[in-house]
C-alpha positions in Angstrom: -3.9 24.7 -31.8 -6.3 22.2 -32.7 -6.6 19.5 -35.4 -9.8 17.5 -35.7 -11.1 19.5 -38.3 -11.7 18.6 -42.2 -8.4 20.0 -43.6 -6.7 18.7 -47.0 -4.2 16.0 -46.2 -0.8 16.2 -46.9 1.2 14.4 -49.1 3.6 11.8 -47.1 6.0 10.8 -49.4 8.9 13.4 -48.1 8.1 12.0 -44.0 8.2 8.5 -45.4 11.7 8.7 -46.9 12.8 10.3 -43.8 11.5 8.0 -40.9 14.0 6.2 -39.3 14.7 2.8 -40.3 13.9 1.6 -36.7 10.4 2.6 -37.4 9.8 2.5 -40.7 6.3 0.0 -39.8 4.6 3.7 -37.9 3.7 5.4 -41.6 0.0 5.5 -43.0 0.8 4.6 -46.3 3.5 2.1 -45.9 2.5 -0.8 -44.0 3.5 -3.8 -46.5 2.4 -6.8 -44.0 -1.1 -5.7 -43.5 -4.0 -5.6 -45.8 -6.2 -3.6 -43.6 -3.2 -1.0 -42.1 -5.3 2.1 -44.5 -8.2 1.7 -42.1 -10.0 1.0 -39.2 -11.4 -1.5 -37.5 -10.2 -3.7 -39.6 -6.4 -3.4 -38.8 -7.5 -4.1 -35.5 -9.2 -7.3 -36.5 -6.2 -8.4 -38.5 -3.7 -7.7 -36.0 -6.1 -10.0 -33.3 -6.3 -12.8 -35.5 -3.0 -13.0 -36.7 -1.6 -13.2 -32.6 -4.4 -15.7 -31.8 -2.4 -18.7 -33.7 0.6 -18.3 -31.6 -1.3 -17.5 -28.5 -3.6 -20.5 -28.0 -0.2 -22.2 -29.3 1.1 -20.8 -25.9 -1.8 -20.8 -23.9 -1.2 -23.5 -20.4 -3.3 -27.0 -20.2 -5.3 -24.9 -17.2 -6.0 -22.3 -19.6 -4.0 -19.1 -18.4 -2.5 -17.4 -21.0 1.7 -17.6 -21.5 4.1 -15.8 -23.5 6.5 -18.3 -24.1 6.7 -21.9 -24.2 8.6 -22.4 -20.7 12.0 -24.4 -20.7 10.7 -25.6 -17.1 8.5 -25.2 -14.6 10.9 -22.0 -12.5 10.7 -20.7 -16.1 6.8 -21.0 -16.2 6.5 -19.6 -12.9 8.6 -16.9 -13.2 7.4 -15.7 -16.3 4.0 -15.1 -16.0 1.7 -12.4 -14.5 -2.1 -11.8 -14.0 -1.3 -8.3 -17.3 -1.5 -10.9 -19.6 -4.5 -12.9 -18.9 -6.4 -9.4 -20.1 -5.5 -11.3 -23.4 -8.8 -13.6 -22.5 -10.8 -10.3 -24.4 -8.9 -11.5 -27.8 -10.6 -15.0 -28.9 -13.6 -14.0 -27.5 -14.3 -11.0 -29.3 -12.5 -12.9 -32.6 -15.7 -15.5 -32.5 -18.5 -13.1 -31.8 -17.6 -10.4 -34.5 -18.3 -10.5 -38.5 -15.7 -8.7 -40.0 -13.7 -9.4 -43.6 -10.8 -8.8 -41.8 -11.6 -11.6 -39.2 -11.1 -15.3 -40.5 -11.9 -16.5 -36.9 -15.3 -15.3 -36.4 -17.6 -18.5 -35.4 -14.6 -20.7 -35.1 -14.7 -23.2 -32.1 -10.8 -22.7 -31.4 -11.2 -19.0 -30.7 -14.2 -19.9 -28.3 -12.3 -22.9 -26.5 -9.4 -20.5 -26.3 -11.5 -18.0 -24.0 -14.1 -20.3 -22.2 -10.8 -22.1 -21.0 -9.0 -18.9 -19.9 -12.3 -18.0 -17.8 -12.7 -21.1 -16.6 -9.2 -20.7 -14.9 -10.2 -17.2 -13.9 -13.1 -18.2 -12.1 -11.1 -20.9 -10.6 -8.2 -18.4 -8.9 -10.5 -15.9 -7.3 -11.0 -16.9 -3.6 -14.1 -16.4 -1.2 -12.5 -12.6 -0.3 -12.7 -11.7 -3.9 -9.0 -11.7 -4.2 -7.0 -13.4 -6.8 -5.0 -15.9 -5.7 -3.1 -17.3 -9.0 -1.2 -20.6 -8.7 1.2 -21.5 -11.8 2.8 -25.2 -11.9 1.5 -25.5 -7.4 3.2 -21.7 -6.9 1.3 -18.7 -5.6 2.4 -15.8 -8.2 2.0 -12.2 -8.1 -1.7 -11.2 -8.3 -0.8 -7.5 -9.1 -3.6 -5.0 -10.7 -5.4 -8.4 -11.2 -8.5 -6.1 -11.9 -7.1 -5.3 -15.6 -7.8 -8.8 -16.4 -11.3 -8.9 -14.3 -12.2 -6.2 -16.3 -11.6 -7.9 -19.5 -12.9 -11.1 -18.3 -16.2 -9.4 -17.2 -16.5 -8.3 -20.9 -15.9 -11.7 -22.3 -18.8 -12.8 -20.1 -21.0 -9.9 -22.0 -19.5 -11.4 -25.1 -20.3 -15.3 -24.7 -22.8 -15.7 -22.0 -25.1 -17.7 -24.6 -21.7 -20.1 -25.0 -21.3 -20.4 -21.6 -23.9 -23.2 -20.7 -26.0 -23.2 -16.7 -23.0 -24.4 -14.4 -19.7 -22.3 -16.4 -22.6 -19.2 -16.1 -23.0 -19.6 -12.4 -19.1 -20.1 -11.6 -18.1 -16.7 -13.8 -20.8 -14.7 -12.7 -20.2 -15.1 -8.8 -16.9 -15.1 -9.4 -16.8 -11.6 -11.1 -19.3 -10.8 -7.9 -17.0 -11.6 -5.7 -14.1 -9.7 -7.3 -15.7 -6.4 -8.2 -17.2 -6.8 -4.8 -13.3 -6.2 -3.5 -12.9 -3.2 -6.1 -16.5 -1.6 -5.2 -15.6 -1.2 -1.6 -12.2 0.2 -2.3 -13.9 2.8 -4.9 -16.5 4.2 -2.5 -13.8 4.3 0.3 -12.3 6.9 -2.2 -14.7 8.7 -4.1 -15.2 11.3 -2.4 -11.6 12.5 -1.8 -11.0 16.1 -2.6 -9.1 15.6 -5.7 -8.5 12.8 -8.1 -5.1 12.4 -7.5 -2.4 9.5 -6.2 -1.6 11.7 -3.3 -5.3 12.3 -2.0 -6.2 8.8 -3.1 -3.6 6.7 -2.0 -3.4 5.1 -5.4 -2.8 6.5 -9.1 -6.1 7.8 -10.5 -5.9 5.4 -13.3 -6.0 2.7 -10.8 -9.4 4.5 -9.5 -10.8 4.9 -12.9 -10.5 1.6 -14.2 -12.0 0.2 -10.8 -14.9 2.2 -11.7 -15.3 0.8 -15.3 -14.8 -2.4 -13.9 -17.0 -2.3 -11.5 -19.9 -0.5 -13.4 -19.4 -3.0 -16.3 -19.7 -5.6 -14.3 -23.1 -3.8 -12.4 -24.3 -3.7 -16.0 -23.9 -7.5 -16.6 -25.3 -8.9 -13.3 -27.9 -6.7 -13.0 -26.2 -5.0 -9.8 -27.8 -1.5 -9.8 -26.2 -0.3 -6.4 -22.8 -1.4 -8.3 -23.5 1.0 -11.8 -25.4 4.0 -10.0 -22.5 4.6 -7.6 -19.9 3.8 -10.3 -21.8 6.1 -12.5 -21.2 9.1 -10.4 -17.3 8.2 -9.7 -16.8 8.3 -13.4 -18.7 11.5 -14.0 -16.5 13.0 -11.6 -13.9 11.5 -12.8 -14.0 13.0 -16.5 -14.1 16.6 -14.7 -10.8 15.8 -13.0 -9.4 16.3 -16.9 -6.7 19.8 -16.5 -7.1 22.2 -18.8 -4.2 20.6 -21.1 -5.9 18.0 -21.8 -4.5 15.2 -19.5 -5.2 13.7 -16.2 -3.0 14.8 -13.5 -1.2 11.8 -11.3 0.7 13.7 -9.0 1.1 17.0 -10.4 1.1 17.7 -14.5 0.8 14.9 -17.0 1.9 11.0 -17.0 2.0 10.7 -20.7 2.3 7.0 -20.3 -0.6 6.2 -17.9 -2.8 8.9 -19.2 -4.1 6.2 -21.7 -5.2 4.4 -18.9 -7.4 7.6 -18.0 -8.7 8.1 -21.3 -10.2 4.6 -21.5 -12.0 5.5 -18.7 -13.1 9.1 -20.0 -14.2 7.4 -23.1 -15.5 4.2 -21.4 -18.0 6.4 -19.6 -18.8 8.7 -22.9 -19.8 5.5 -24.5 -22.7 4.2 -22.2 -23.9 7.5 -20.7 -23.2 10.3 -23.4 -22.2 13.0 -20.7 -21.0 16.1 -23.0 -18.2 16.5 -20.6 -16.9 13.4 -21.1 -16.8 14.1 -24.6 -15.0 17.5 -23.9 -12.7 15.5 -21.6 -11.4 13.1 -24.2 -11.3 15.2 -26.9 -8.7 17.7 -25.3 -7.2 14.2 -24.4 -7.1 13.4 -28.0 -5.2 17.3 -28.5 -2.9 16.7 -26.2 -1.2 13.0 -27.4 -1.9 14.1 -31.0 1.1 16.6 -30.2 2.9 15.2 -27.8 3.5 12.4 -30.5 6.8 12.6 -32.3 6.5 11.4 -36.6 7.4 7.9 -35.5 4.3 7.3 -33.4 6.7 7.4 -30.2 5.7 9.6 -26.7 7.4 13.0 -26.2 8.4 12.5 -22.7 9.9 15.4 -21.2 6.2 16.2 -19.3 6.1 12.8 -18.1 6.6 12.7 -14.1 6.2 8.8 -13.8 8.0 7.2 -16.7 11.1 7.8 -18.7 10.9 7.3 -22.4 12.5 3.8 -23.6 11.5 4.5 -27.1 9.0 1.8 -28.0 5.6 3.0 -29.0 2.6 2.5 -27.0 -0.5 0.8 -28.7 -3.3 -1.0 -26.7 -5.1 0.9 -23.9 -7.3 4.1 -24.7 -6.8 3.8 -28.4 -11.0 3.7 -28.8 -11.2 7.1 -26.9 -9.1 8.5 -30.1 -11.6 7.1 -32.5 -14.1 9.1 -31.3 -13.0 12.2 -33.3 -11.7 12.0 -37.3 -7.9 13.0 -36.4 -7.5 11.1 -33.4 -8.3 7.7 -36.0 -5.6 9.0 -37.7 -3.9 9.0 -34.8 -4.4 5.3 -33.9 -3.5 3.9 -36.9 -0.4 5.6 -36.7 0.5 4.6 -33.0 -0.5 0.9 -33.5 1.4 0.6 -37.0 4.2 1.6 -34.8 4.1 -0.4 -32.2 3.9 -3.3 -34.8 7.3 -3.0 -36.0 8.3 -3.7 -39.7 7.0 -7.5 -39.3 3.7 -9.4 -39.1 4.2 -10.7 -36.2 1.7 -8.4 -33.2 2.4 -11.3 -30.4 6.3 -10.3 -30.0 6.0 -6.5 -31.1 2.9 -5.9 -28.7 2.5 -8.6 -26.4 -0.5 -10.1 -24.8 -1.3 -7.4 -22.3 -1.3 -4.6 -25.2 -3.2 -7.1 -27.4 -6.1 -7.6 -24.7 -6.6 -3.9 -24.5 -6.4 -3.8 -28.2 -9.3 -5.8 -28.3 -11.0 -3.1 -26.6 -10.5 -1.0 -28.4 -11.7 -2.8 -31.5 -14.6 -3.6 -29.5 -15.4 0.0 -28.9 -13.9 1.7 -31.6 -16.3 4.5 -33.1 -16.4 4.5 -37.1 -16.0 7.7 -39.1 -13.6 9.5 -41.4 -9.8 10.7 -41.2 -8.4 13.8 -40.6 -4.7 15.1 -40.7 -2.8 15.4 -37.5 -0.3 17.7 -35.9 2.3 14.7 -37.9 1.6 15.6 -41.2 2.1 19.1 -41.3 5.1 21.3 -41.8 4.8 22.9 -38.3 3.1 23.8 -35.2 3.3 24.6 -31.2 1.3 23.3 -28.6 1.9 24.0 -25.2 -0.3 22.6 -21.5 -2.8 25.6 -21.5 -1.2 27.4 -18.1 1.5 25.4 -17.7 5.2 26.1 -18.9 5.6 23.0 -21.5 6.0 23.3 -25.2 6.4 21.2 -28.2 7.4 22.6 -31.4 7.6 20.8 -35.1 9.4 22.9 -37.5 10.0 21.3 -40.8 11.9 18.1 -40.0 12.5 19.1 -36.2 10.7 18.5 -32.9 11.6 20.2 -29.6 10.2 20.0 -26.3 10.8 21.7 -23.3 9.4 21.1 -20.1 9.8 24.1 -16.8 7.4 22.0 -14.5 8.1 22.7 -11.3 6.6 20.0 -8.4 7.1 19.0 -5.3 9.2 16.4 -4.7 8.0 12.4 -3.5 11.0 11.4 -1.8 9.1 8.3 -0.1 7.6 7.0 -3.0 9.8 5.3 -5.9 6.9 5.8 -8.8 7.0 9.7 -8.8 10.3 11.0 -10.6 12.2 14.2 -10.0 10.9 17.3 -12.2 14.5 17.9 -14.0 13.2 20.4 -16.8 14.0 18.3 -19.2 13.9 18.9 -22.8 14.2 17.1 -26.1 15.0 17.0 -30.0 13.5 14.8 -32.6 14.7 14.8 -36.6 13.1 13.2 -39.3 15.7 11.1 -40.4 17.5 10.3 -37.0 14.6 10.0 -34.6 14.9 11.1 -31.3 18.9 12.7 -30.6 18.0 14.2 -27.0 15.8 13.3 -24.7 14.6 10.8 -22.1 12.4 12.4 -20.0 12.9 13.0 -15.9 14.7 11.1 -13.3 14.8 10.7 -9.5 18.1 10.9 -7.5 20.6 11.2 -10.5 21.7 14.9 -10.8 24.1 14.3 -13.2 21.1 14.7 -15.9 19.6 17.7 -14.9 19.3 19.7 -17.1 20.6 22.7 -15.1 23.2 22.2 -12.3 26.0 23.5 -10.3 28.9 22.2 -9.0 29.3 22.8 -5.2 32.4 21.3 -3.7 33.0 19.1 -6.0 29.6 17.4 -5.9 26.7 18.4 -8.3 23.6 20.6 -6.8 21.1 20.2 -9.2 17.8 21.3 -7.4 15.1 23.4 -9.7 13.4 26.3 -7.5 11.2 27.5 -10.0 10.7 27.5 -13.9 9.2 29.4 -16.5 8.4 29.3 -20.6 8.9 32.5 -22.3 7.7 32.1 -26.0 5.3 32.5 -29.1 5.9 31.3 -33.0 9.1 33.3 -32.7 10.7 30.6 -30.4 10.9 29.6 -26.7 12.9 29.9 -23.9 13.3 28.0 -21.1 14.0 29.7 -17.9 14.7 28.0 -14.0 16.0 29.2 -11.3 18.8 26.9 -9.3 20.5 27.7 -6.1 22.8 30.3 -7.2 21.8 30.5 -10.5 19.4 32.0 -12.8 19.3 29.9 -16.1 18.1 30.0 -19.6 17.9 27.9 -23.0 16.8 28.1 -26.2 16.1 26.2 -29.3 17.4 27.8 -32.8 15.9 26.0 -35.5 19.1 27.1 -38.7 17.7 25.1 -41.5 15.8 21.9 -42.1 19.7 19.7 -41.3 21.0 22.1 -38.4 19.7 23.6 -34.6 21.2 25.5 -32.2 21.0 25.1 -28.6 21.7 28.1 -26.9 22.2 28.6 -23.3 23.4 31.1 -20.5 23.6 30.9 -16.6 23.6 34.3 -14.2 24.9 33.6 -11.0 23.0 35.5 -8.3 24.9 34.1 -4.7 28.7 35.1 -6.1 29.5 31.2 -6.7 30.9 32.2 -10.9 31.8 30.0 -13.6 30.3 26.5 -11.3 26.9 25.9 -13.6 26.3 23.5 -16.2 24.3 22.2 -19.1 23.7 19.0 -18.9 22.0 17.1 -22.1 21.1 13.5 -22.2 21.6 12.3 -26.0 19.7 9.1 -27.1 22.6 6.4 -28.1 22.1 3.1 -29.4 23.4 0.3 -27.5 25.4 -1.9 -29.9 25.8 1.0 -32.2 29.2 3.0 -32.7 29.8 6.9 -31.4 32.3 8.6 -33.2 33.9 11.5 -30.5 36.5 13.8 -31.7 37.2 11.4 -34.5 37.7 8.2 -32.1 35.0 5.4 -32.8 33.7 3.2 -30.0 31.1 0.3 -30.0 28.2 1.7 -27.2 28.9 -1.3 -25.1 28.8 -1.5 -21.4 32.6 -0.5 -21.5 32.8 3.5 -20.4 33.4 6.0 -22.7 34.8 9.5 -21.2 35.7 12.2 -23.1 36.3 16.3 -22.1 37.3 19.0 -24.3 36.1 20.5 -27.4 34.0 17.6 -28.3 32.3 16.4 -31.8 30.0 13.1 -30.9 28.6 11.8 -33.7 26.1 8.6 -33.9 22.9 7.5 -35.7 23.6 10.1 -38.8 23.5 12.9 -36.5 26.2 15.5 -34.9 27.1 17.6 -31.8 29.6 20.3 -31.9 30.2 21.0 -27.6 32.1 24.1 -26.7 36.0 24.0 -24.5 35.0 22.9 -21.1 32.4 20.0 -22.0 32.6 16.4 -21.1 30.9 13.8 -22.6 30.5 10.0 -20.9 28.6 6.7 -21.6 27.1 4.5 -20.0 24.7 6.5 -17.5 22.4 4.6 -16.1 19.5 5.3 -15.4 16.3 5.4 -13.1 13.8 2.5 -13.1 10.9 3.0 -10.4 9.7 -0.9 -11.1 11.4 -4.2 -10.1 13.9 -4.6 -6.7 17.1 -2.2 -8.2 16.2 1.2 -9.0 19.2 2.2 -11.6 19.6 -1.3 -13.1 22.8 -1.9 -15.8 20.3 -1.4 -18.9 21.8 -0.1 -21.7 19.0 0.2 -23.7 17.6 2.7 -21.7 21.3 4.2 -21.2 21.9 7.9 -22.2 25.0 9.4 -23.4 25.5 12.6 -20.6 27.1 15.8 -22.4 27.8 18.5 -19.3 28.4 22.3 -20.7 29.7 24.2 -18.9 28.3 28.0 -18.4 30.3 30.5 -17.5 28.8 33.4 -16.1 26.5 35.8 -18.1 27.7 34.0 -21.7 25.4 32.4 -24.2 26.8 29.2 -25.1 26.3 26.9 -27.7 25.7 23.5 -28.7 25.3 22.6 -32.6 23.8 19.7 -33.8 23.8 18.8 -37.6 21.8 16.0 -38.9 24.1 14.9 -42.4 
């Protein structure tokens, strides 16, 4: 089901009341701290100028771009990294562009702000083309320096009639010199047989913004070698797009990255006007307008790189939205989100997001509204062929997810396809959910116990379902499994769910649910309160878990701890002590051939 047509938009007023009070910033009519949040571009414009002041507050003597004031120079050092300095695309676009909603426009501080920023650019990139960046006399971390390139490269677009003979000649061989690096390592790959991290050694959004990058930059420095062969990478590129509207990483959808792929679909259908491209990000457009939930926040059960942490994503791809009347309904909705209930974009976004933003305001493409999947009483969208699902029915969302891939042991990014699944109420936010994992069985969602350990190892999955409802069905060693969502009324849902043993090994499987908890907020279990600190909490029995203004009524046999930990592919420990990204585990168990059932009642 599709939504970017002209349809009558619905009244808000009863999704308003009900948002949680978390997120109460992400509605289109409520957005007290902006003047322009009913429209675009000019939120974007507000938002740019309001984080400038405390940016070039921020910004270092050399000109690099920091998000604090450091306490000392190990503080300095440690904090920084080459994602921010994509905030250079801010000022500079702030000076050049006329806009009400853009105090800055012509003001010298905005263009200081970004001529000193490239000037330290210019200054880091050595005679190989590599970044070398030195903070306070220490070499840092140049990683996916070519994010800020990129956004450099457009700020030299932007001010080249600022920049004055000798600043001109340092940027511009600079940039050659760096997208010199990137060109090579896109024609080493563009030719591959698929557009994929496994054939190409690198993620595909990696690949496709080394191709804008580098054809941007071919553009600018008249480097016609640089934009034709960059020219064919993206066109190849957009056809990559699966028939569910995302770009496949490994296998099925990275919900997260894929807004780094749509920036490059819609990067290309801005300059060349290929129809496909435009096919491409419109299907794109589809399939994040329903794998949204009300609160502007990713559904991530489909997501095979990234667990959800809950914090709405606003920044890269958001132009490639704007390109179609629901999908600017869409961005307003994810960046007044990701903007919190304050006025204050340089804490809620950060400077990375904020130099993205700016391309997007850059690009955006002007037009009318139209409702999206948010605003309406229900619908179901699944990947095309592929067994995934949301559902919105009244104030509940579902999701299942029976994706099936091979598993990456050898490479920490990739998680474990668990067949996760999720639940979403209007006035709780999300209650289940997090998404997939790598190495931690105890959140499969289907497992058996095996001499005393768990086995939790999906053969095969499958979706059975229509408007009627949808099952999820996977095969486990041992086990043939299914589950179901029962939607009761508007306050209550059922989760139903059965195991069939097929190797003789009875009564040993198990539901396993992750429920989203609250660190510093209270669950109630059988009665028995507890702060959600990083003290454990174990419970078994018949057990009623109540947090957040929601309840779950588990069966005889279930257990029920907190904290579990869990995966992080990024940073030196791969299940770090976060309990923000915590889960409460509930473990069912099944015995053989029954339906059981788990209620949960929002009051």
């Amino acid at each position: 089901m599709r939504f970017f047509t002209n349809r009558t938009l619905v009244l808000l007023t009863i999704l308003i009341a009900g948002l949680p009070a978390l997120n109460r910033a992400a509605t289109l009519d409520n957005h007290p701290h902006w003047k322009y949040g009913g429209s675009l571009p000019g939120l974007y414009y507000e938002v740019l100028a309001v984080s400038f002041d405390k940016a070039e507050r921020f910004q270092a003597p050399d000109g690099r771009y920091r998000s604090r004031i450091p306490a000392d120079t190990e503080q300095d050092v440690r904090s920084f990294s080459m994602y921010i300095m994509q905030y250079i695309y801010v000022p500079a676009l702030l000076y050049v562009t006329e806009h009400e909603a853009n105090p800055l426009a012509g003001n010298r501080r905005a263009l200081d702000s970004a001529l000193s920023s490239g000037d330290w650019m210019a200054s880091i990139v050595n005679e190989e083309g590599l970044f070398v960046p030195v903070v306070d006399g220490v070499k840092t971390n140049p990683l996916d320096s070519h994010r800020a390139l990129y956004c450099w490269a457009e700020v030299y677009g932007l001010l080249k009639n600022e920049l004055g003979a000798e600043r001109e000649r340092s940027w511009r061989e600079a940039l050659h010199r760096g997208g010199q690096r990137l060109c090579d390592d896109m024609r080493s790959r563009m030719t591959r047989p698929r557009i994929t991290a496994p054939f190409l050694g690198t993620s595909p959004n990696h690949f496709g913004l080394w191709c804008t990058t580098v054809n941007r930059i071919g553009m600018l420095l008249g480097l016609d070698d640089w934009v034709e062969d960059s020219r064919a990478a993206l066109a190849r590129f957009v056809r990559e797009v699966a028939p569910g509207g995302y770009w496949a990483e490994h296998d099925g959808p990275t919900v997260s990255y894929d807004y780094l792929n749509t920036a490059v679909g819609a990067y290309y259908w801005h300059y060349y006007k290929d129809p496909e491209a435009l096919d491409a990000i419109r299907a794109n457009t589809d399939f994040h307008a329903h794998w949204t939930t009300p609160d502007g926040i990713d559904i991530s059960t489909v997501d095979q790189r990234n667990r959800n942490h809950y914090r709405p994503r606003a920044g890269f791809g958001l132009f490639s939205f704007s390109n179609f009347p629901a999908g600017r309904r869409l961005v307003r909705l994810k960046l007044l989100a990701a903007l919190e209930d304050k006025r204050d974009p340089f804490e809620s976004m950060g400077l990375s997001a904020l130099g993205r933003l700016a391309q997007d305001a850059h690009y955006h493409s002007d037009g009318p509204e139209a409702e999206i999947p948010q605003q309406i009483p229900s619908y179901r969208h699944t990947l095309a062929a592929r067994p995934a699902v949301v559902r919105k029915n009244g104030n509940w969302v579902y999701s299942i997810c029976a994706l099936v891939s091979p598993d990456s042991p050898l490479n920490q990014f990739f998680l474990d396809r668990i067949m996760p699944v999720s639940l979403w109420h209007t006035r709780t936010g999300a209650i289940i959910g997090g998404g997939n994992s790598k190495g931690q069985p105890g959140i499969v969602t289907f497992a058996a116990v095996r001499n005393g350990d768990l086995d939790a190892h999906p053969l095969d999955g499958l979706l059975r379902g229509s408007w009627d409802g949808d099952t999820l069905c996977v095969a486990e060693e041992g086990f043939s499994c299914r589950l179901t969502f029962v939607t009761v009324d508007d306050n209550t849902t059922l989760i139903r769910a059965k195991a069939e043993n097929t190797y003789n090994h009875r009564n040993t499987a198990l539901l396993q649910l992750q429920f989203r908890l609250h660190d510093g907020g209270t669950v109630t279990v059988n009665g028995q309160s507890s702060t959600l600190s990083a003290e454990r909490i174990e419970r078994e029995g018949a057990l009623r878990i109540a947090h957040n203004g929601w309840s779950a009524s588990l069966p005889e046999g279930s257990r029920f701890e907190w904290p579990f930990y869990t995966y992080y592919p990024y940073g030196s420990v791969r299940v770090p002590e976060n309990l923000h990204n915590a889960v409460g585990r509930a473990a069912v168990t099944l015995p053989d051939g029954e339906w059981v059932e788990v209620r949960i009642r929002v009051d």
